[in-house]
C-alpha positions as CSV (number, residue, x, y, z in Angstrom):
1,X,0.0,0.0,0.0
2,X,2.8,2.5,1.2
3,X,4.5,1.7,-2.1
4,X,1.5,2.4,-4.3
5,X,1.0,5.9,-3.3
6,X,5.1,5.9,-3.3
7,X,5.2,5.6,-6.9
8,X,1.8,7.2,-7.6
9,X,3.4,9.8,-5.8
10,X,6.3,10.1,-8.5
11,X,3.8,10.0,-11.3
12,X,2.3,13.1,-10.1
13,X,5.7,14.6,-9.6
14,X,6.6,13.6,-13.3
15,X,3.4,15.1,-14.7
16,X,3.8,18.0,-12.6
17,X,7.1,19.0,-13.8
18,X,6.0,19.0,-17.6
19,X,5.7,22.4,-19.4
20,X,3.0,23.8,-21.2
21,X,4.9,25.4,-24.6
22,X,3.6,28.6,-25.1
23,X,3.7,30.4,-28.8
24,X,5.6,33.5,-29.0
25,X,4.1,36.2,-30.5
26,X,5.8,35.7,-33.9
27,X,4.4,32.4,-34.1
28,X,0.8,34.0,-33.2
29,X,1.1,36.4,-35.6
30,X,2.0,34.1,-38.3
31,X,-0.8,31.7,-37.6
32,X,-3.2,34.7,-37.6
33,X,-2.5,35.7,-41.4
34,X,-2.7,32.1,-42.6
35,X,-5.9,32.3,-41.2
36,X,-6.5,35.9,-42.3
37,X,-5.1,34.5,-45.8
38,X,-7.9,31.1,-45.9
39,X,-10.4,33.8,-45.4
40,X,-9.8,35.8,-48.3
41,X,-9.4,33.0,-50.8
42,X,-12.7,31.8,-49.3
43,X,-14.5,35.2,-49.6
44,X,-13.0,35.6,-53.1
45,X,-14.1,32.5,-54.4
46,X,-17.7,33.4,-52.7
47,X,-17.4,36.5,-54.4
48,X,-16.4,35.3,-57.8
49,X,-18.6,32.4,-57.8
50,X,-21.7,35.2,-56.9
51,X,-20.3,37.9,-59.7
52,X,-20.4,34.4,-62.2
53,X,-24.2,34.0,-61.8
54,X,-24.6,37.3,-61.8
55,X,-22.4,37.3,-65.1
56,X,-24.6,34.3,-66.4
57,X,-27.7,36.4,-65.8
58,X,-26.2,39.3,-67.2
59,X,-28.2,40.2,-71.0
60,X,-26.1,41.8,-73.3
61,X,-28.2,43.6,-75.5
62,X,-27.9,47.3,-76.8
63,X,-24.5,47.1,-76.7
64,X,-23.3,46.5,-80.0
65,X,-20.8,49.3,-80.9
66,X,-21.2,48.6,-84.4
67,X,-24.0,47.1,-86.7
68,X,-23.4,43.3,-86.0
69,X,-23.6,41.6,-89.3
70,X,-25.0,37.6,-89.3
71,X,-24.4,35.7,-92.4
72,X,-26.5,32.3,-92.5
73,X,-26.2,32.3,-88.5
74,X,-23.2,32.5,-88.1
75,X,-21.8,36.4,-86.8
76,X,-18.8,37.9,-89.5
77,X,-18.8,41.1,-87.6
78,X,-15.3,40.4,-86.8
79,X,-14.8,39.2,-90.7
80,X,-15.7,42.6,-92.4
81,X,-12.7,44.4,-94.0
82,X,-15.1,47.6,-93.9
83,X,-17.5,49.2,-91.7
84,X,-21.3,49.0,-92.8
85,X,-23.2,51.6,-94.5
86,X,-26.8,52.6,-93.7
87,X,-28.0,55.5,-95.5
88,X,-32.1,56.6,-96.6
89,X,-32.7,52.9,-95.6
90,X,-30.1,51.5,-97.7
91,X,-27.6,49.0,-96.6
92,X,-23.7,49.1,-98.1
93,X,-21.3,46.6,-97.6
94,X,-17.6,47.2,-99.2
95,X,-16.6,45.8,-102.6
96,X,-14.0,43.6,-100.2
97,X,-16.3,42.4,-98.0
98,X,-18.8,41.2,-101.0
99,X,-15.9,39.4,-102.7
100,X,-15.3,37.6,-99.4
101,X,-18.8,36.7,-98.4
102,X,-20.9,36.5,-101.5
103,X,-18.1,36.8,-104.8
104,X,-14.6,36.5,-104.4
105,X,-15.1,37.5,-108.4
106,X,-16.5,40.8,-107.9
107,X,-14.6,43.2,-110.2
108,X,-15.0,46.9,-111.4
109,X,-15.1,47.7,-114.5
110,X,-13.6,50.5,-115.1
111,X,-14.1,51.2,-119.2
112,X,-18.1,51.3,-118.2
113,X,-17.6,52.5,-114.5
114,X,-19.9,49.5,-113.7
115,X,-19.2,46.8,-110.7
116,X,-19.6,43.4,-112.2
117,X,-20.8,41.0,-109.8
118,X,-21.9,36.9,-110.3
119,X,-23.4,34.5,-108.1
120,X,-25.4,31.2,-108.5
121,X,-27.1,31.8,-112.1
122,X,-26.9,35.8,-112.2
123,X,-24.7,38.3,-113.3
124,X,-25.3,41.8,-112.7
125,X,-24.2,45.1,-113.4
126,X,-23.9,48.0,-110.5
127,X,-23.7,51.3,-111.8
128,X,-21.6,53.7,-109.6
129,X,-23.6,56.5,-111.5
130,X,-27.2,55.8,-112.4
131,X,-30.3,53.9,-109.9
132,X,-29.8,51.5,-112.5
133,X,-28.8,47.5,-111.8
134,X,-29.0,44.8,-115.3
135,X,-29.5,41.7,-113.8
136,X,-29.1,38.7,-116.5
137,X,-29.1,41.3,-119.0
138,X,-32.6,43.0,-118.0
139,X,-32.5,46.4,-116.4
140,X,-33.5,46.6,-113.2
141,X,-34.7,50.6,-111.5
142,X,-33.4,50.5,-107.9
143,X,-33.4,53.6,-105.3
144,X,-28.9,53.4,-104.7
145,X,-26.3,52.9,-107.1
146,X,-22.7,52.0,-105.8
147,X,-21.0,54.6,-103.8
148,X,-17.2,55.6,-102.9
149,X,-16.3,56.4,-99.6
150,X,-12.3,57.5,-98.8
151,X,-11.5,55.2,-101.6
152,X,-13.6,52.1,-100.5
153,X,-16.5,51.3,-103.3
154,X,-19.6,49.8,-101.6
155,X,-22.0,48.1,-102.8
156,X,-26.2,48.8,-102.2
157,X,-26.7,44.9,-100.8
158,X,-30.3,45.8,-99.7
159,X,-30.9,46.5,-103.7
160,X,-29.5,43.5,-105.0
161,X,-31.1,40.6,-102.6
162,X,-32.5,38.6,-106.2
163,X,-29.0,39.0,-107.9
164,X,-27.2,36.8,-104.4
165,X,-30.1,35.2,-103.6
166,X,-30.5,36.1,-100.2
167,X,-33.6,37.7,-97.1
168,X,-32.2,40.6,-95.3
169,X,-33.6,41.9,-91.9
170,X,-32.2,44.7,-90.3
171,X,-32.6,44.3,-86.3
172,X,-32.2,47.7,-85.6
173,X,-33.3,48.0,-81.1
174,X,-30.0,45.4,-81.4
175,X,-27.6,46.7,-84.0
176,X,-28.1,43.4,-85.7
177,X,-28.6,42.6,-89.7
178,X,-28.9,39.1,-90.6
179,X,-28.8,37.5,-94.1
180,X,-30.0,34.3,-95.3
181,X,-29.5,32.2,-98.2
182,X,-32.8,31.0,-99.8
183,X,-31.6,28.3,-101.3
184,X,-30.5,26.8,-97.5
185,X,-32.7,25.0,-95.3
186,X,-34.3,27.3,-92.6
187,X,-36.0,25.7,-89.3
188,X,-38.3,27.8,-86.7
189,X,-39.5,26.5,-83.8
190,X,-41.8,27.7,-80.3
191,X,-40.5,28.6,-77.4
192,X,-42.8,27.0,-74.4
193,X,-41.5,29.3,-71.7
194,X,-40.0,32.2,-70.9
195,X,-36.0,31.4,-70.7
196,X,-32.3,32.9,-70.9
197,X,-30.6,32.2,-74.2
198,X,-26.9,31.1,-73.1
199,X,-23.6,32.3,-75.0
200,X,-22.8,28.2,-74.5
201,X,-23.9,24.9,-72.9
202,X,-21.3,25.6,-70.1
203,X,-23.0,25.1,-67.0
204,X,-21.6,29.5,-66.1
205,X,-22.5,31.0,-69.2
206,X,-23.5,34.7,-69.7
207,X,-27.3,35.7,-70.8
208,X,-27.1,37.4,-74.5
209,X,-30.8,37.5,-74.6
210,X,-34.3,36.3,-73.0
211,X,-36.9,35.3,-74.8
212,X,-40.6,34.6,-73.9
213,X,-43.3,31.7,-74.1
214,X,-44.6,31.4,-77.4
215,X,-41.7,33.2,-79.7
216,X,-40.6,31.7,-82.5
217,X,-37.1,31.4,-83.3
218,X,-34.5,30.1,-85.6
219,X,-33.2,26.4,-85.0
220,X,-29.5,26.2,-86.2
221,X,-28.5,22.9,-85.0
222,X,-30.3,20.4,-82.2
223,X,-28.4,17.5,-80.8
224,X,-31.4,16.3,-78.4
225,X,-30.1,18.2,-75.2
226,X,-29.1,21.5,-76.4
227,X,-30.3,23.6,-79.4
228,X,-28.6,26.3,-80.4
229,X,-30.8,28.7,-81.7
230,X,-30.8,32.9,-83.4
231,X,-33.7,35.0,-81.8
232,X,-36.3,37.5,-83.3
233,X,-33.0,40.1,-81.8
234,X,-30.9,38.3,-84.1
235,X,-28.5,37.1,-81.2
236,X,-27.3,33.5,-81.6
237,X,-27.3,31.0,-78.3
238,X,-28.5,28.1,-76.7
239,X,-31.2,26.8,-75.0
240,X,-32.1,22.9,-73.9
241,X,-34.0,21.3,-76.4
242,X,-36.8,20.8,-74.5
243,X,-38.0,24.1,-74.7
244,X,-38.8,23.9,-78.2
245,X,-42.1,22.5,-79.7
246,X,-43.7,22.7,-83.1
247,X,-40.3,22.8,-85.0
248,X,-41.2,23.1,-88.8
249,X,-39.4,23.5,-92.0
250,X,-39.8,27.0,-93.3
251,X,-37.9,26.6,-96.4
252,X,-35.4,23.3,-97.8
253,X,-31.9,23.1,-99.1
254,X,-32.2,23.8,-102.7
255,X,-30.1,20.9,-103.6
256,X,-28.1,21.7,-106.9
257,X,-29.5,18.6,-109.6
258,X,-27.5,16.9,-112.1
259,X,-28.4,17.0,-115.5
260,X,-26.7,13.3,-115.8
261,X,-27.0,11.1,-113.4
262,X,-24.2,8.5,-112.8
263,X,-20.8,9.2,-114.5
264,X,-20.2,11.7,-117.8
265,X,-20.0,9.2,-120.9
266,X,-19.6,12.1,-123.4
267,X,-18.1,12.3,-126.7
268,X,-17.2,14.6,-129.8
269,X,-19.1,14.5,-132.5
270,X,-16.9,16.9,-135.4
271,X,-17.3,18.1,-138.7
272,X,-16.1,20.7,-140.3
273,X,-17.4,24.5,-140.4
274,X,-17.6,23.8,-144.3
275,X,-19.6,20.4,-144.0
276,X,-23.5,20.1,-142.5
277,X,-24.2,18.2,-139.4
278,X,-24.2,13.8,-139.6
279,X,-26.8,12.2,-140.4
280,X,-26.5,10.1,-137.0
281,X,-30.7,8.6,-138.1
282,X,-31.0,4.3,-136.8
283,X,-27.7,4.9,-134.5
284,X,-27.4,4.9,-131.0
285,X,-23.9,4.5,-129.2
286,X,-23.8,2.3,-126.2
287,X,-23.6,3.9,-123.0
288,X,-22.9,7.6,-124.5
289,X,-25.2,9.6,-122.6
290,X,-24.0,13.3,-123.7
291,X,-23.3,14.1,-127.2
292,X,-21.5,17.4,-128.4
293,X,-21.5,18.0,-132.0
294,X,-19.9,20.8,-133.7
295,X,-22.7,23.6,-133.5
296,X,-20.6,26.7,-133.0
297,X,-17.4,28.9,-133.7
298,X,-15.8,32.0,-133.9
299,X,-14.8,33.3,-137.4
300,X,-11.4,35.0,-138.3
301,X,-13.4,38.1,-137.6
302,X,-14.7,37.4,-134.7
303,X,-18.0,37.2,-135.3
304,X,-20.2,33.7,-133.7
305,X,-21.7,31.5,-136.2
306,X,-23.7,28.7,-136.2
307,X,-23.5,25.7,-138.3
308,X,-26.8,24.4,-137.6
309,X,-29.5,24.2,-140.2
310,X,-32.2,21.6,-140.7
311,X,-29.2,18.4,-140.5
312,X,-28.0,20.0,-137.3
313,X,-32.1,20.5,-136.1
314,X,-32.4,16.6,-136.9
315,X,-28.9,15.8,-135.2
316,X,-30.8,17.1,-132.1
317,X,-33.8,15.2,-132.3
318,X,-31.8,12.4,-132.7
319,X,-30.2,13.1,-129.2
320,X,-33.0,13.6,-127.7
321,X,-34.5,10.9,-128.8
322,X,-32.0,8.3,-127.7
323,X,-31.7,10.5,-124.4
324,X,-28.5,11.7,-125.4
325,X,-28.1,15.5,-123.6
326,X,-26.6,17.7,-126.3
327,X,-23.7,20.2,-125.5
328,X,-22.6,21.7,-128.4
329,X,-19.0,23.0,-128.9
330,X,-18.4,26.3,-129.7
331,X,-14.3,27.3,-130.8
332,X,-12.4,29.7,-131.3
333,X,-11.1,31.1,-134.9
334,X,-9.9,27.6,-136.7
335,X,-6.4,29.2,-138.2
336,X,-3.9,29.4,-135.7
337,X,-2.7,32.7,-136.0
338,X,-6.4,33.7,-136.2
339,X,-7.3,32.6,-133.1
340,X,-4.9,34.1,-130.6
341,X,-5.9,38.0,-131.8
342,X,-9.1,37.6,-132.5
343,X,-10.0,35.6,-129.2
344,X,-7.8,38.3,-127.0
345,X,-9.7,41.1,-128.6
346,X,-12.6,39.2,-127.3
347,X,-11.5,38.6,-123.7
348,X,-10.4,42.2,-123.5
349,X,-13.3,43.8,-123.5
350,X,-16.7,43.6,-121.4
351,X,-18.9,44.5,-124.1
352,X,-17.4,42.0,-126.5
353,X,-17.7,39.2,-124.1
354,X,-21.4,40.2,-123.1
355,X,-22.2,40.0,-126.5
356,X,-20.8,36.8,-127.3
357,X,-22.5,35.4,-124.2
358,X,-25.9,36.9,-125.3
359,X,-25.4,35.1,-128.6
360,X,-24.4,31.8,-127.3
361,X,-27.6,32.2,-124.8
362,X,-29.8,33.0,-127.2
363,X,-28.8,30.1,-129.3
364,X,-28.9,27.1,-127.0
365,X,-32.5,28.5,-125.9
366,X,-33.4,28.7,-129.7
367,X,-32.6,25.3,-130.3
368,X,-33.8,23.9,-126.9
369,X,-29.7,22.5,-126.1
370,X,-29.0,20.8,-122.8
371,X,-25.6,22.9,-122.5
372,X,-22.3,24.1,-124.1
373,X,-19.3,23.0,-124.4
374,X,-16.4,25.6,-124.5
375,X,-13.1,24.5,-126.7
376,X,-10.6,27.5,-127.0
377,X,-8.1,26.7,-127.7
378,X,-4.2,28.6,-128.9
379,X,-4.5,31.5,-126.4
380,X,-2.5,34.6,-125.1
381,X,-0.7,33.8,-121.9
382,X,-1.5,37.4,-120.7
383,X,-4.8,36.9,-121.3
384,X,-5.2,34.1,-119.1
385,X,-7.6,36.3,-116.4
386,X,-9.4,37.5,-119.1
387,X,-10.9,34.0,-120.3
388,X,-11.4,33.5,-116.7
389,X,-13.8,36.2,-116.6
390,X,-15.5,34.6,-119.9
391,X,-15.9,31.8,-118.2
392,X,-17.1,33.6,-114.8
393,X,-20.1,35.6,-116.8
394,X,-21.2,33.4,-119.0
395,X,-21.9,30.1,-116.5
396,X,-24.7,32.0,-114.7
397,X,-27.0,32.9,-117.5
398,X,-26.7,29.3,-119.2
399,X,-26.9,27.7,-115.5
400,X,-30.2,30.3,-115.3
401,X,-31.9,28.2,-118.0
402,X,-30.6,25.1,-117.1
403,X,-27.6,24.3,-119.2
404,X,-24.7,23.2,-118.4
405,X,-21.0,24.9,-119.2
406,X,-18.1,22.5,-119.6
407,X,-15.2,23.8,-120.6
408,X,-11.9,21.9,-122.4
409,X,-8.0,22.6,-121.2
410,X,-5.2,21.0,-121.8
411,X,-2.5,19.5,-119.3
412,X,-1.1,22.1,-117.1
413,X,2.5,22.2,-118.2
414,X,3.2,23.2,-121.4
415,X,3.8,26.4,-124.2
416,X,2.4,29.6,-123.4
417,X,-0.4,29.7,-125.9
418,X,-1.5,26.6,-125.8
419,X,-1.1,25.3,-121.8
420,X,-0.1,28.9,-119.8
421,X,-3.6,30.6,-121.4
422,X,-5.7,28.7,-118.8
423,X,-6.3,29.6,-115.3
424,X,-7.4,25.7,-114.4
425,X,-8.2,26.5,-110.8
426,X,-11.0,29.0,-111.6
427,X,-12.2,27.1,-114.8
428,X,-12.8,24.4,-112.5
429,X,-14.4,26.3,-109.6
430,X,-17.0,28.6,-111.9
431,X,-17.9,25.6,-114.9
432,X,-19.9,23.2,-114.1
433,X,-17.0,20.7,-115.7
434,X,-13.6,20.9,-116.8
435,X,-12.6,18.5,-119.5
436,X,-9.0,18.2,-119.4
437,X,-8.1,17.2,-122.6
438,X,-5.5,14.0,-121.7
439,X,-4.0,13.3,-125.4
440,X,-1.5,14.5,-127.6
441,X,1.6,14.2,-125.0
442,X,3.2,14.2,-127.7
443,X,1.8,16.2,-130.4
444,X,1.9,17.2,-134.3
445,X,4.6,19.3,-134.0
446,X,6.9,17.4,-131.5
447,X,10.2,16.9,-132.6
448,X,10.3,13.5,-130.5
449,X,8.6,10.2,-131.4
450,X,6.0,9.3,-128.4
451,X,2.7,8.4,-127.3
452,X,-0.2,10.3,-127.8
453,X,-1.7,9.5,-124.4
454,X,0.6,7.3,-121.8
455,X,-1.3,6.4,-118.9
456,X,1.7,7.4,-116.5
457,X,1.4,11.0,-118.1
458,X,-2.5,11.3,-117.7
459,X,-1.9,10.1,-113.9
460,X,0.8,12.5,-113.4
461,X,-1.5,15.4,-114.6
462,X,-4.8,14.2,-112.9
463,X,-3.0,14.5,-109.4
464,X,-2.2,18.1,-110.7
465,X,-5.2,19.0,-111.2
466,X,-6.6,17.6,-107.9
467,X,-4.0,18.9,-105.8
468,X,-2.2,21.8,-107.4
469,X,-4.8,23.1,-109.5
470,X,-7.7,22.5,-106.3
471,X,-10.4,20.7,-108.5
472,X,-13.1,19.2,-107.5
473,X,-13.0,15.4,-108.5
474,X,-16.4,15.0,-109.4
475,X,-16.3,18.3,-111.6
476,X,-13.4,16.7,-113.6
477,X,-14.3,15.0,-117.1
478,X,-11.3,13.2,-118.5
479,X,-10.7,13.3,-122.2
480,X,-9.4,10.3,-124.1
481,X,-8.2,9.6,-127.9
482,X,-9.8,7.3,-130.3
483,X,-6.4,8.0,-132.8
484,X,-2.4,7.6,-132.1
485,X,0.2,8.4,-134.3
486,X,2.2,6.8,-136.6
487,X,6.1,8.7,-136.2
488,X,8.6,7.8,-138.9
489,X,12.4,8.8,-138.5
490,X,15.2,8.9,-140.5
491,X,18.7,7.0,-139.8
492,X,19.8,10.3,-138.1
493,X,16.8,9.8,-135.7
494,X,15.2,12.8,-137.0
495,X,11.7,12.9,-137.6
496,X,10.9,12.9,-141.1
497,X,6.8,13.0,-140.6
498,X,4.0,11.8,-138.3
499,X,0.8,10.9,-139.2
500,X,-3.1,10.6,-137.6
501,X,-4.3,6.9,-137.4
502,X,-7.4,6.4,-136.4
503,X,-7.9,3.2,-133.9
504,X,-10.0,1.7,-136.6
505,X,-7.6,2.1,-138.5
506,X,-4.2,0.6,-136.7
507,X,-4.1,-2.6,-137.6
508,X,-4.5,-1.2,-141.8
509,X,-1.8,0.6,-141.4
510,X,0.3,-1.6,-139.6
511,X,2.5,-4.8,-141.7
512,X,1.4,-7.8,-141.1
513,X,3.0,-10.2,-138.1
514,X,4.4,-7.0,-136.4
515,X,5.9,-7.7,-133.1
516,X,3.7,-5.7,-130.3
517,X,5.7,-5.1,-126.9
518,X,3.7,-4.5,-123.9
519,X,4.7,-1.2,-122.2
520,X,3.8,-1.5,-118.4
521,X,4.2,1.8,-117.4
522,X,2.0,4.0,-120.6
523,X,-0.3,0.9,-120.4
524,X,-0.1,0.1,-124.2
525,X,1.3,-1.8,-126.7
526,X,4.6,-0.4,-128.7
527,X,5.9,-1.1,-132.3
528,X,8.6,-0.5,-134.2
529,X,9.5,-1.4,-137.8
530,X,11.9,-0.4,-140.9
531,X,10.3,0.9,-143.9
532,X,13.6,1.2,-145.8
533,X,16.1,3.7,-144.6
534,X,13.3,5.0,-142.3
535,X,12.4,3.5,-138.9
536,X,8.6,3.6,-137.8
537,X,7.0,4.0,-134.5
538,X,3.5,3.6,-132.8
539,X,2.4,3.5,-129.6
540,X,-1.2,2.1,-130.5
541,X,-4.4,2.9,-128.6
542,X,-6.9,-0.4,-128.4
543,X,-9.2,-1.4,-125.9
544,X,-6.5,-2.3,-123.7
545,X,-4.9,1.0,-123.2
546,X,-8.3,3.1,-123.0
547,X,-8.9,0.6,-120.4
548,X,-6.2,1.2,-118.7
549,X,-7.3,5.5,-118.8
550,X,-10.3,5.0,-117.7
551,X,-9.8,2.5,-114.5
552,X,-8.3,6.4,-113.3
553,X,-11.8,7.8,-113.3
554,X,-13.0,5.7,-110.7
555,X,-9.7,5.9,-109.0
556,X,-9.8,9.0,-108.8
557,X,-13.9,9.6,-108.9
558,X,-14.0,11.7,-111.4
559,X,-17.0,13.0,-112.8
560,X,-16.2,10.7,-116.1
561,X,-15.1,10.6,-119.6
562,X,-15.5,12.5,-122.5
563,X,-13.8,11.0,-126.6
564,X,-12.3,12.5,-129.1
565,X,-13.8,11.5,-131.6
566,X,-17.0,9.5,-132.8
567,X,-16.2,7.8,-135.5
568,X,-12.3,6.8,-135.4
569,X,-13.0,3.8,-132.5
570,X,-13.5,0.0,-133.1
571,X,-16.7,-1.4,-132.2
572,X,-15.7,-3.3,-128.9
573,X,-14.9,0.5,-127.0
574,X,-18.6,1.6,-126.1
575,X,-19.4,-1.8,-124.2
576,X,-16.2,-1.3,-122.4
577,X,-16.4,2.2,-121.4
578,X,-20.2,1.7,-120.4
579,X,-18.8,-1.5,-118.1
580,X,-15.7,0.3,-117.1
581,X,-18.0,3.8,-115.6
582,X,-20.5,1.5,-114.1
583,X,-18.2,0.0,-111.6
């Protein structure tokens, strides 16, 4: 017992003599502003979390600096080169701002002091002097002309809504316009209760406008949970999807029809400006489903002609009949010389190429033709831009009455008159098609013996035009020869002459028991023989090699094929090509 509270007696001693550790008032002070520090991250937070649903409460509206400008829902303020002009209750936008949202073609004219404008299937004229805009060559009275501010040219866009195609609403409580495309689908819907429209389907997102029960607004997209929407105030947000009822189409896409369905199967039909138009009565070629006689040129004074008449009236009812489509080719001056001036005096000058277009209207409506096909050919370098611009007006008035402008080029490398002259990129953006014309690699004047039309070559150039050149596949038409040529060569190795052989003709013209080497690469069969002194080479075209051409169409998906010429092929092509463009 004694030595129980003996040692309890040291335990209460031990804890006794313990210290209590006491902070020094550095150590206090430190603590404090931790705490002091906790607080104010705490009370920010609070604070920012509180100013956030303020924010996403917050309406913007009436702020807008500047008119807001909405292209097919989607806001280009930021976009526009130039301020926007509102005067007497006309809207301006700057000649740079339509060339980057409605015609990166726009161009003034300068001889006329006209703006010269395309889009879709019209062309228009915008005087900078007159109330006067010619639409598709009609006159049109309008209550602006174009204007020039400090240099900038702007164009009356609330005047010329039927030459782009477009509604305009000017918002102006919000500083808003909007334009829509008519030809674009357009969905509305009703609102079922009053809501904020978000700037996003974050879950802190700022208010840009409210909207009651029962409006109707514009439903760009709808995934099922959010939709995101433009209101009557033309602002563009988002609101869940459940909010909407009643959604309704108020207009469809106005989807651009083929005139052919499937692939192109086209081919020339020549004959001379001198002869009258085949008599084509009890044929029919299999698979062809566009036809494109010889209709039209340009004399070596300029002037269009026709070579029509009653054959060329029954060529077309032939067509028609066998449900060929018919696009005629019109070309340039025949003589060589001819062609380069008197096509460049064309090209040069607005009024000559309205005319010509006018013409070239006027006939395919006259003769109730399906399209045109344009082969010029032996150009200026220089006036490369200008055939552009050819092209450029004269697609929308044949596209306006439902032709179809195709238009033929040759490879992209080569001379200056007869490869440089062509601007393939825009060709191929304006036409509807662009035929390049894959044959004489090695041509009538070539001072070296080759191959017309090596499938190595035509590969080579179709990825050029694809890539470099930026065409559309299914605009491209590939052009392939019914003919080679027959070279012949002296002991020097100096071509002595070359010849046209038709592929009907080949095996005529070639001795008998000739040995035929297989070249893997051009995909066709080679000869070689002496006649004499001389040496003769052919690389032949047969079913084989075309073949061989055409397997690159639906490589490549091109829009199809077009021959030069009807009449020159053996019998066996047209089932091939019709098998081959089915695949």
């Amino acid at each position: 017992m004694g030595r129980g509270r003996r040692e309890l007696g040291k335990e209460n001693k031990v804890k006794s003599t313990k210290k209590v550790k006491r902070m020094s008032p550095e150590e206090i002070a430190r603590k404090k502003k931790i705490i002091t520090r906790i607080g104010i991250v705490i009370l920010a937070i609070i604070i920012l979390f509180i100013i956030a649903m303020i924010a996403n409460n917050y309406i913007i509206l009436d702020k807008n600096k500047t008119t807001n400008l909405v292209i097919n829902n989607n806001n280009v303020t930021a976009r526009l080169k130039n301020e926007i002009i509102q005067e007497d209750g006309v809207i301006y936008l700057s000649e740079d701002d339509i060339e980057n949202f409605f015609d990166k073609y726009i161009y003034l004219e300068e001889e006329n002091n006209r703006i010269i404008t395309t889009y879709n299937k019209k062309i228009a004229e915008v005087s900078l002097d007159e109330n006067i805009i010619n639409i598709n060559g009609a006159d049109k009275s309008t209550s602006a002309h174009a204007i020039e501010r400090n240099g900038v040219i702007y164009i009356p866009i609330s005047e010329m809504t039927e030459v782009y195609d477009i509604e305009i609403g000017n918002i102006e409580e919000t500083k808003v316009i909007t334009m829509d495309s008519l030809d674009r689908e357009q969905k509305k819907a009703i609102v079922t209760s009053n809501l904020a429209v978000k700037s996003s389907t974050n879950f802190i997102a700022k208010t840009i406008d409210r909207i009651e029960k029962g409006a109707t607004v514009v439903v760009i997209s709808n995934d099922g949970k959010y939709a995101r929407i433009r209101t009557e105030n033309g602002k563009i947000g988002y609101i869940k999807s459940n909010k909407l009822a009643n959604e309704y189409i108020v207009r469809e896409d106005l989807a651009q029809e083929k005139q052919v369905e499937g692939k192109i199967n086209m081919t020339w039909d020549y004959y001379s400006e001198v002869a009258s138009a085949p008599d084509r009565t009890g044929t029919t070629i299999e698979g062809v489903n566009v036809v494109s006689p010889s209709f039209f040129y340009i004399d070596e004074n300029g002037v269009f002609r026709e070579n029509i008449g009653e054959s060329g009236e029954n060529y077309i009812e032939w067509a028609h009949s066998n449900g060929y489509k018919v696009w005629p080719m019109v070309s340039n001056a025949p003589a060589a010389n001819e062609s380069l001036e008197v096509t460049s005096e064309i090209v040069n000058s607005y009024e000559n190429r309205k005319q010509l277009i006018e013409e070239i209207v006027e006939a395919c409506v006259t003769y109730d033709l399906d399209g045109i096909n344009i082969d010029f050919e032996n150009m200026k370098r220089e006036d490369k831009d200008l055939y552009s611009r050819f092209i450029i007006e004269l697609t929308p008035r044949l596209n306006e009455v439902g032709m179809v402008v195709s238009v033929d080029v040759t490879a992209p490398d080569g001379g200056e008159t007869w490869s440089m002259c062509f601007d393939r990129h825009v060709i191929g953006d304006v036409a509807d098609y662009i035929i390049f014309m894959g044959y004489d690699e090695y041509g009538v004047s070539s001072t070296t013996a080759g191959t017309t039309a090596g499938y190595d070559w035509i590969k080579l150039n179709l990825v050029k035009f694809l890539q470099t050149e930026e065409i559309e596949s299914d605009k491209l038409i590939l052009g392939i020869p019914f003919y080679t040529r027959l070279w012949t060569e002296n002991a020097n190795g100096e071509i002595v002459r070359n010849s046209t052989v038709n592929m009907e003709d080949i095996e005529e013209v070639l001795p008998d028991n000739v040995q035929k080497t297989w070249n893997d690469e051009l995909k066709q069969y080679y000869v070689e023989y002496q006649d004499g002194s001389n040496t003769r080479k052919m690389w032949i075209e047969d079913i084989e090699s075309l073949k061989a051409k055409v397997s690159l169409v639906n490589e490549n998906k091109l829009a199809g094929i077009a021959s030069w010429q009807y009449g020159m092929e053996t019998e066996d092509v047209w089932p091939m090509l019709k098998e081959e463009l089915e695949r």
